[in-house]
C-alpha positions in Angstrom: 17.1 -20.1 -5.5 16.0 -16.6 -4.5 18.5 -14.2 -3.3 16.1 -13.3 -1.0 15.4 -14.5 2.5 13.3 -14.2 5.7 14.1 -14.9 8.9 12.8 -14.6 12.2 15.7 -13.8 15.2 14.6 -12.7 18.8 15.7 -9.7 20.5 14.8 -8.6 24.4 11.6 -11.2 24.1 10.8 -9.5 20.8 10.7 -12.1 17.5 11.4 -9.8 14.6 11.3 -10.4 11.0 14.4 -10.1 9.0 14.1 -9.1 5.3 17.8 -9.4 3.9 19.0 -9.5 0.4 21.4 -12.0 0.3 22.9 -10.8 -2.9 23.7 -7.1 -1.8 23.5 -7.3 2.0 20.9 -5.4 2.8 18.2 -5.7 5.4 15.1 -4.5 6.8 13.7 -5.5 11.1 10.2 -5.3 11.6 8.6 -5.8 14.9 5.1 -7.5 14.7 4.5 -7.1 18.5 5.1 -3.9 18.6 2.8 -1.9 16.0 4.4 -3.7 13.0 7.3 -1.2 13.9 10.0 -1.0 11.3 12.4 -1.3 13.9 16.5 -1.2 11.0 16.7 -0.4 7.7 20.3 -1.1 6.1 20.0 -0.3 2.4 23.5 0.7 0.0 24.9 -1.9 -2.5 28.2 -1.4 -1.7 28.1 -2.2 1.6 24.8 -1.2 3.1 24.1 1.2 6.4 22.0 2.0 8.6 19.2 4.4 7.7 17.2 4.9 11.1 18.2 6.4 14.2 16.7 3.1 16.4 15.5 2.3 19.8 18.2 0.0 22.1 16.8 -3.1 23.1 15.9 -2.1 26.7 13.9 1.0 25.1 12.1 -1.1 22.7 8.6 -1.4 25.0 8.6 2.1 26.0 9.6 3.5 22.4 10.4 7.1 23.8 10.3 8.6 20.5 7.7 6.5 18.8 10.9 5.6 16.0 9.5 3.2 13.2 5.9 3.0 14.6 2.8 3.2 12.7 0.4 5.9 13.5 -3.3 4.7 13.1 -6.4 5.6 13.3 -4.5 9.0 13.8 -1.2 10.5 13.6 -0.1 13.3 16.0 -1.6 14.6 18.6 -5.3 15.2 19.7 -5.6 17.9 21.9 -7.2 17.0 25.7 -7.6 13.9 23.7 -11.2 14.4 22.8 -12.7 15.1 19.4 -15.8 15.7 17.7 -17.9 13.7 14.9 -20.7 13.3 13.6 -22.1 16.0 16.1 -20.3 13.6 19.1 -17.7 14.0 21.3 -15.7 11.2 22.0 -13.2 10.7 24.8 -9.8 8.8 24.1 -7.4 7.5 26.5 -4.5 10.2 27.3 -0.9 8.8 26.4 0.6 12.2 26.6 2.3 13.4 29.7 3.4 16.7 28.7 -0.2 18.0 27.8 -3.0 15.6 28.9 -3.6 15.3 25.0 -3.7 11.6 22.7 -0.9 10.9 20.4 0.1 8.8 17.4 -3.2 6.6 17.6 -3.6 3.7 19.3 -2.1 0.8 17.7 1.9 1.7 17.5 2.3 -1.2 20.5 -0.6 -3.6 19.6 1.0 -7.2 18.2 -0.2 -7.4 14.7 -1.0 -10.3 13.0 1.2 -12.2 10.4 -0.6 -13.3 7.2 1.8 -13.9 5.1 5.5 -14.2 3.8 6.4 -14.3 0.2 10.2 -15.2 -1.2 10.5 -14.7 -5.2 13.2 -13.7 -7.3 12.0 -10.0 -7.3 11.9 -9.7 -3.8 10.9 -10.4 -0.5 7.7 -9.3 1.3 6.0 -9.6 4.8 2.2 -9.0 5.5 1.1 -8.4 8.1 -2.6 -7.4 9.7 -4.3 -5.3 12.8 -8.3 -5.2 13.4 -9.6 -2.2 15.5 -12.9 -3.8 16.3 -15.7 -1.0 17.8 -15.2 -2.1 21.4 -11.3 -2.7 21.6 -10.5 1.2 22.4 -11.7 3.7 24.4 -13.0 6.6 22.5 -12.9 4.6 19.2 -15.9 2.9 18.4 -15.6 1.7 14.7 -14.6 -1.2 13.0 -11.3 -1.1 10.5 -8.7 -3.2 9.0 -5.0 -2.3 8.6 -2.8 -4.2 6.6 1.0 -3.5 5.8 2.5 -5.1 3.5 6.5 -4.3 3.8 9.0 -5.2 0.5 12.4 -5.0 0.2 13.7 -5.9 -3.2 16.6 -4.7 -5.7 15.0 -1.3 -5.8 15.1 -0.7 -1.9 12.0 -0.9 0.5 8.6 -0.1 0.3 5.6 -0.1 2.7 2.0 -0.8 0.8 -0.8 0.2 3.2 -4.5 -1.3 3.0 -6.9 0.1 5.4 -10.6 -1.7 5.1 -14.1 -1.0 6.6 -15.9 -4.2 7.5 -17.9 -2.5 10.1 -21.5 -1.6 9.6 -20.8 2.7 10.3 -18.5 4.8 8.0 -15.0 5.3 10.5 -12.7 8.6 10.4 -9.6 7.7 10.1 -5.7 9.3 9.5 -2.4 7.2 9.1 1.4 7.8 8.9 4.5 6.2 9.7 7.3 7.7 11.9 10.6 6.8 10.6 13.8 8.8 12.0 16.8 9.1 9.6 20.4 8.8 10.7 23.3 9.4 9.3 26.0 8.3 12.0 26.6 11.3 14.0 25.0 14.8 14.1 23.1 16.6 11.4 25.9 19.3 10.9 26.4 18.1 6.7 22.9 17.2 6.1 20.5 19.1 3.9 16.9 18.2 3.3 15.0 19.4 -0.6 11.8 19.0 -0.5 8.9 21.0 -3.2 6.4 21.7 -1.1 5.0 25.2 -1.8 2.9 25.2 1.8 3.2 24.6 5.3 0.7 24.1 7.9 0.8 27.5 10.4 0.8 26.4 14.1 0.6 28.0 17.1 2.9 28.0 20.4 1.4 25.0 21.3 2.1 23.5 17.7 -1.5 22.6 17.1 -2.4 24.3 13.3 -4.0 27.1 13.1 -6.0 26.1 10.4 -3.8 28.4 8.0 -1.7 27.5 5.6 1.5 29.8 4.8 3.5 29.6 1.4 7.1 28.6 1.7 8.5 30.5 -0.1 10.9 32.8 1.9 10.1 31.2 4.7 12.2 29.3 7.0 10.4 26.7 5.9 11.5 26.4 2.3 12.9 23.1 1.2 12.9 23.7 -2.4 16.3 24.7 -2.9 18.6 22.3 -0.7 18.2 23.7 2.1 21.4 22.7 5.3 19.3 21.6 9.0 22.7 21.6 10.9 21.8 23.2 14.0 18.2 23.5 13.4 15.1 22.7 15.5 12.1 22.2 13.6 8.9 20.7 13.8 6.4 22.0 11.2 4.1 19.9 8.8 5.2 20.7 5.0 2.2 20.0 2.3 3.4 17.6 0.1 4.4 18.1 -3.2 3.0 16.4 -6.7 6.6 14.0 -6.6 6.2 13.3 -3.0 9.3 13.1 -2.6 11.9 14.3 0.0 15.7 14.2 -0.2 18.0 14.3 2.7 21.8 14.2 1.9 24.6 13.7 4.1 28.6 12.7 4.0 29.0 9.8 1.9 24.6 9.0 1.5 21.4 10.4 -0.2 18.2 9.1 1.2 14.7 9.5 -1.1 11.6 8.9 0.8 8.6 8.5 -1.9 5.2 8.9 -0.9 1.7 8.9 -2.2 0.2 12.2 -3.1 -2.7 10.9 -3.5 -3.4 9.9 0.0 -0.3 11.6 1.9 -1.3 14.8 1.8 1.2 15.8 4.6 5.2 15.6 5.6 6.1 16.2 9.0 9.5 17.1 9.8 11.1 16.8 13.4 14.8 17.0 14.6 14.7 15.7 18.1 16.6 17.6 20.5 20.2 15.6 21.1 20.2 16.8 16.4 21.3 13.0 15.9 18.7 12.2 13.9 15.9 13.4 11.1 12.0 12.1 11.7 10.4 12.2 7.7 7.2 11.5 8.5 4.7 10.6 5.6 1.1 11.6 7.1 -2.3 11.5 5.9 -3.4 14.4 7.9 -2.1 17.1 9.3 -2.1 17.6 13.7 -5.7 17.9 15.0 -7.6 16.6 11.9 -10.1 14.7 14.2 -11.4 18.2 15.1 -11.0 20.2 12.3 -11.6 17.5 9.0 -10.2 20.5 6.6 -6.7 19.1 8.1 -6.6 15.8 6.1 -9.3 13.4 7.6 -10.0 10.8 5.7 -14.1 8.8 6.5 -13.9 5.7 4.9 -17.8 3.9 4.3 -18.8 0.7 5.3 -17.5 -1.7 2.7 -14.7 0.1 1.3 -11.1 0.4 1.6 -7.8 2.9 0.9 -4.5 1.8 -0.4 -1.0 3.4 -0.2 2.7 3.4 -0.4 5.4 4.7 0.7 9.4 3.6 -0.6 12.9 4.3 0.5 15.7 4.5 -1.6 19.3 5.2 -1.2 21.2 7.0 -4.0 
């Protein structure tokens, strides 16, 4: 019998999807309805904790911080929500209060589909599937496939991302996932290494300037460990050839791994109450609808772009 199970519980009208190692105790929630969300994360063998900073049940449909959602077909924020392509402008629905702008795409509280579970001795994993067809969203007329595929097994967790054209037009397209790290109280022991060499250059209104500045010296180098107690930040670091980021706290090291190849960007965000981390793993950087230089991605009819992204605990 597998040490591994899946199980399906129900939480303010929500059914989410359990993946628990029997054998150590550790767990991962993920939220179909709601974006595919990965809503906990416990991981630790001797005795496992809680990971990410999560939304309470009765914030769970409003998701004030977007915690554990996906960001597709764009991550961050499009300015007046418009953007040009293909010598178009297109006009997307505003979400964003503050600024009249689009943000984190426009499937993070669509119910995705579930394809399929799998229970082995390695592992356990959950699949799950969202179409954007060309009519289903204003401002987005093209045709793509995402598909998650979310693992935990001895080694920790691990998110496998398929995106697929099927349409009959070539579709721009970014993705990223907004996790927020916790480690139980304020940020005042955590440090953060991360190689990255560059960082995207915005401007007051954090939109990129379209520079990018060498971290070095900076306030933005994660290099060395680097302490973010009493820190606000919000920048987009490039990522580095080991995609990897560190964040260390009292008693817990996290690693998030992620694809080079296709992540070309890390956001980092410390939300205002400092309880919390966001290590966000982002195909583009802010604004890459407008300016393609920034990271976005056209994928042809008939093709399709894979990716992952893991989570380890030391």
């Amino acid at each position: 019998m597998s040490e591994f199970t899946i199980a399906q519980i129900t939480r303010n009208g929500f059914t989410i999807e359990q993946l628990r190692n029997e054998a150590t105790g550790e767990w991962v929630e993920i939220i179909p309805a709601l974006g595919g969300m990965v809503h906990r994360l416990a991981l630790g063998k001797n005795g496992p904790r809680d990971l990410l900073a999560f939304d309470a049940d009765w914030e769970l449909p409003g998701n004030p911080l977007f915690r554990g959602r996906m960001l597709f077909p764009f991550s961050d924020r499009i300015p007046r929500a418009q953007y040009i392509y293909e010598n178009r402008i297109f006009h997307l629905a505003a979400n964003s209060a503050e600024d009249g702008g689009a943000i984190h795409g426009l499937v993070y509280d669509q119910a995705f589909t579930t394809i399929k579970r799998t229970l082995d001795q390695a592992g356990c994993a959950l699949l799950l599937e969202y179409r954007i067809e060309p009519a289903r969203f204003q401002g987005y007329p093209f045709d793509v496939i995402l598909r998650i595929r979310y693992v935990l097994n001895a080694a920790g967790f691990g998110l496998t991302f398929e995106i697929t054209n099927p349409g009959a037009e070539a579709a721009p397209l970014t993705l990223g996932w907004h996790p927020y790290f916790s480690f139980g109280g304020l940020l005042e022991e955590v440090t953060l290494q991360n190689d990255a060499r560059q960082y995207v250059e915005v401007g007051p209104d954090l939109i990129p300037t379209l520079d990018l500045r060498q971290t070095k010296d900076s306030a933005f180098d994660f290099c060395k460990t680097a302490s973010v107690a009493n820190r606000e930040i919000d920048m987009t670091l490039a990522c580095p050839e080991n995609g990897r980021t560190v964040l260390a706290g009292k008693n817990r090291k996290i690693f998030l791994f992620q694809d080079p190849r296709f992540f070309k960007y890390t956001q980092i965000y410390i939300p205002k109450d400092h309880g919390s981390i966001a290590v966000e793993p982002l195909s583009a950087a802010t604004n890459a609808f407008n300016f393609h230089g920034l990271g976005l991605r056209v994928l042809p009819p008939g093709k399709r772009l894979r990716a992952a992204v893991s989570v380890q605990i030391a």
